[in-house]
Structure formats: C-alpha cells, structure tokens
C-alpha positions as CSV (number, residue, x, y, z in Angstrom):
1,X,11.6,76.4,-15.1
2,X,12.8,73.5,-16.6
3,X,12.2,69.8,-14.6
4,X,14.3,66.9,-14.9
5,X,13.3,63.3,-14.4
6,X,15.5,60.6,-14.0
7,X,14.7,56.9,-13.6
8,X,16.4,54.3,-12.3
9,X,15.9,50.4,-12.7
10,X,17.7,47.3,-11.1
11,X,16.9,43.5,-12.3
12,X,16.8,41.2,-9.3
13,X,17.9,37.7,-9.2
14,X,15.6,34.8,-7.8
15,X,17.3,31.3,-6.4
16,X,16.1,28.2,-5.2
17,X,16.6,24.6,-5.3
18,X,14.5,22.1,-6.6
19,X,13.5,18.7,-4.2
20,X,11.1,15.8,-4.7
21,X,8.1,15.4,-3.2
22,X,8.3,13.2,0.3
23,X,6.8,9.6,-0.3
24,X,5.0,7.7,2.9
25,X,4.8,4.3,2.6
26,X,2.5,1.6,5.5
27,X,4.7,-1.3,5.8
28,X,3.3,-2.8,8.7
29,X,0.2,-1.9,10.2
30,X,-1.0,-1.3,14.3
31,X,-2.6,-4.4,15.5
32,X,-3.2,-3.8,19.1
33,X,-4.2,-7.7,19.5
34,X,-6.5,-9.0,21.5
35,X,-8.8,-6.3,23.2
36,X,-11.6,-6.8,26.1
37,X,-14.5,-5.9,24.8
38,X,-16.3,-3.7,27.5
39,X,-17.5,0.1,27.9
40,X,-15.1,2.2,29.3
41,X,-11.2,0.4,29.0
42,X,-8.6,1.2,26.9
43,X,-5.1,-0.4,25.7
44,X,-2.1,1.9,25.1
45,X,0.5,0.6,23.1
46,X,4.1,2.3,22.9
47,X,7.9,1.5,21.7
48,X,8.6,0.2,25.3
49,X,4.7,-1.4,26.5
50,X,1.3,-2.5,26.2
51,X,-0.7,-1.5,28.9
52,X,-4.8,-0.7,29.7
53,X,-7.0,-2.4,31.0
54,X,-8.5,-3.6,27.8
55,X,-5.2,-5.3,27.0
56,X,-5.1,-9.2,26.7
57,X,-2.4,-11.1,26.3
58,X,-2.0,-11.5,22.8
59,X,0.6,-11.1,20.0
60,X,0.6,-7.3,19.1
61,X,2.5,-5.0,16.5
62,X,4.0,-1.0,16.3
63,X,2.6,0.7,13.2
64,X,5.4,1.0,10.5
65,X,6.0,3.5,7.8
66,X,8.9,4.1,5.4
67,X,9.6,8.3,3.9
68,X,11.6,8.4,0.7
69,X,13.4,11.4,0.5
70,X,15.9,13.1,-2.0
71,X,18.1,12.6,0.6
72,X,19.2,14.4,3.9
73,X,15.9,16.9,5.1
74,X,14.4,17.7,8.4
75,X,10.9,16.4,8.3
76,X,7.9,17.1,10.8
77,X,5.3,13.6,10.9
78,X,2.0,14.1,12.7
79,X,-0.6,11.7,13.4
80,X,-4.1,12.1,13.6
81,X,-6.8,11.0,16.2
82,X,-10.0,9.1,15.1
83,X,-13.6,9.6,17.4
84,X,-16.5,7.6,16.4
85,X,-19.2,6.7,19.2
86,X,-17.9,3.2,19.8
87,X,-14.5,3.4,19.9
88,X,-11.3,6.7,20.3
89,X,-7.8,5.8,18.8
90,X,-5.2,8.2,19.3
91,X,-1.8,6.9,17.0
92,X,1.6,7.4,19.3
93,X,4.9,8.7,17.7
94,X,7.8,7.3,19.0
95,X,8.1,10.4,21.7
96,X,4.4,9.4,22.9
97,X,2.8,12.6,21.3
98,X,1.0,13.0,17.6
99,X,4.1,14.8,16.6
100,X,7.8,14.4,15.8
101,X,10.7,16.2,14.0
102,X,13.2,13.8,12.6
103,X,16.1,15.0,10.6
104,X,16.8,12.5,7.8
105,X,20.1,11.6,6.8
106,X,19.8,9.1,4.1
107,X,16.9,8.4,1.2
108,X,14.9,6.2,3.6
109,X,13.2,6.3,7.1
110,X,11.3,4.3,8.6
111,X,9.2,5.5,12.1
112,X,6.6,3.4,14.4
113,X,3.5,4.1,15.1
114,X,1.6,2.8,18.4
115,X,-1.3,4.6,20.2
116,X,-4.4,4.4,22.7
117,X,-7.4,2.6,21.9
118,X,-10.4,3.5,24.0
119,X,-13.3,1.0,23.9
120,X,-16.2,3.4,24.7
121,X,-19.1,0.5,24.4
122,X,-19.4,-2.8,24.1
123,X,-19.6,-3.6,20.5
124,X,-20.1,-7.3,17.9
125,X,-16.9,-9.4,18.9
126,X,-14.2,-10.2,15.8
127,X,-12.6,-8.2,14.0
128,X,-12.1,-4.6,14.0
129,X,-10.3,-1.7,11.8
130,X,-9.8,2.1,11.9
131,X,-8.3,4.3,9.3
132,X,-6.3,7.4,10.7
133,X,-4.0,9.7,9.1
134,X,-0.2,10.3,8.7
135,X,1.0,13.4,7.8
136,X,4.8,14.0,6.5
137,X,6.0,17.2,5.6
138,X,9.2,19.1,5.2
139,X,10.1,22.1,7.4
C-alpha cells in the first residue's frame, strides 16, 4: 500500500499601529488650605465645594495635571488613596470617584484633582504634605 502525505502551509500577516507613550504632568498641586487640627474631622474638596468640618476659611486650590498624547485616545486616570495613622486622603476626579474615562481629542488635557482629607489625630500645627498617585493609561 502506498501512503501519500501532503502538506500545506499559509504565511499570516501581523498589523498594528505604533503610539507614544502618554506623558502626566502636576501643574498645580491640591492645597486644601487651612485645616482644623482635631481628631476625627475631615475637609472634602470638589469642582463645585469645600466642605467638612475641618474646613477653614481659607484660600484653597483643585489639583491640576496636564496628559500629552499623540493625539485623539480614550484614556482611563485613576487616583490613589493614601492611609497613614494620622491622617486619610482620598484624591477626587472630577466625577467625585478615583476613576475617570476621558476621550481625548487633541495632544493635551488637562484634569483636576480635589479629594477628602481626614484628620484622624491631632498632630504639630504648620505645614503638612502627602504624596499620592496618578495613574494614566490608555484603553
């Protein structure tokens, strides 16, 4: 008996297209102002108020950042919370959550940041900073 084998082969094509990397930029830091300092009271800072009962009257500021993009992209941004024993700080979006799509249309994009500071014990009077983290990514 005689066999016959036969092979058969195909060569397959691969695309893609080729973006740059995001880049985050801080161009103006949170400052939540003047805070009470005393166990248990917070301040919560958004695009439309300031409110807590840790909140002074004072001058305060949003959180900016500027994304440079290749262009249009739909981006997701994510902020992360800080715990230490003294003091919470949970960074806002602009939606009042720690995350936010945003489609770009253009190279540059800037976003605010505001959040909730919790003052969990009295601490040394002056001034104070956290650092937290802001993610960017594609989708």
């Amino acid at each position: 008996m005689l066999s016959a084998v036969l092979f058969v082969s195909l060569v397959g094509q691969v695309g893609f297209n080729l973006i740059d990397p995001l880049e985050i930029t801080e161009t103006k830091p949170v400052h939540f102002g003047d805070i009470l300092n005393q166990a248990n009271a917070s301040c919560r800072m958004t695009v439309n108020s300031r409110t807590g009962d840790a909140c002074i009257q004072s001058p305060s500021a949003l959180g900016m950042f500027r994304i440079n993009s290749g262009g249009s992209a739909d981006v997701q941004i994510r902020v992360y919370s800080v715990d230490s024993q003294d003091i919470d700080f949970t960074p806002l979006l602009e939606n009042e959550t720690s995350e936010q799509n945003y489609q770009l249309t253009k190279d540059e994009f800037e976003f605010n940041v505001g959040g909730e500071l919790m003052i969990k014990r009295a601490m040394e009077k002056g001034q104070h900073q956290i650092t937290y983290t802001v993610e960017v990514n594609y989708f």
